[in-house]
C-alpha angles and dihedrals in degrees: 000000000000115000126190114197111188125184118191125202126347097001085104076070095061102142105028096051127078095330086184089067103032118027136257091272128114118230088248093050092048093055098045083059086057107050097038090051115120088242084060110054089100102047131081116217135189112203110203123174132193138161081200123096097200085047102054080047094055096042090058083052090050103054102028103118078049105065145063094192145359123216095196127185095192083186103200101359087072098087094044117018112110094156092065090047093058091042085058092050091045094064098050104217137115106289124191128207119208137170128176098223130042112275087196104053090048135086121317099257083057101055093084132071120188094181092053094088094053087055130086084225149347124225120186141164097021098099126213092353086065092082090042084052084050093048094045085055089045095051092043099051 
């Protein structure tokens, strides 16, 4: 199994920002934990990382006929993006949505997704174990 793991803007920064809502990991270390977790061991990621829209787009292009699923934290272009959001309905596979901290439990302009309904399922505010949690459904899909 084929696994896209895309991370939007300032996630690059894991580790030096906001350490009290995300964790003292950096984004590297995040995803070796990841692809070296027993649940894992089966599955083949790319891990692919931009603070630019038109990028993480073209990188989903890009890799299409490769994968089976995507687990996606569009960071910030989460509450405006529509243009992600098309480019995930546009490829036509299982699409996860994760986010370290809770949306819902932020600020008010983060409180909204607009790329969660085209998702299988959104996962936020488990840190790190949210894109386990993504890997587990897509596995068992």
């Amino acid at each position: 199994m084929n696994i896209l793991v895309i991370n939007g803007p300032n996630l690059n920064l894991l580790g030096e920002r906001e350490s009290d809502i995300y964790g003292y990991e950096t984004l590297d270390e995040l995803m070796y934990w990841l692809s070296n977790h027993d649940e894992c061991k089966d599955v083949n990621f790319e891990f692919y990382q931009s603070n630019h829209e038109g990028k993480i787009i073209d990188k989903i292009h890009e890799k299409r006929k490769w994968f089976n699923a995507i687990i996606i934290n569009p960071g910030a272009l989460t509450h405006y993006s529509y243009a992600i959001r098309d480019c995930l309905l546009a490829v036509g596979v299982t699409s996860i949505e994760v986010h370290l901290s809770d949306i819902a439990k932020r600020e008010a302009f983060r409180k909204k997704s607009v790329i969660s309904d085209v998702c299988f399922r959104s996962l936020n505010g488990r840190g790190k174990i949210s894109y386990l949690d993504a890997v587990k459904i897509i596995k068992n899909r």
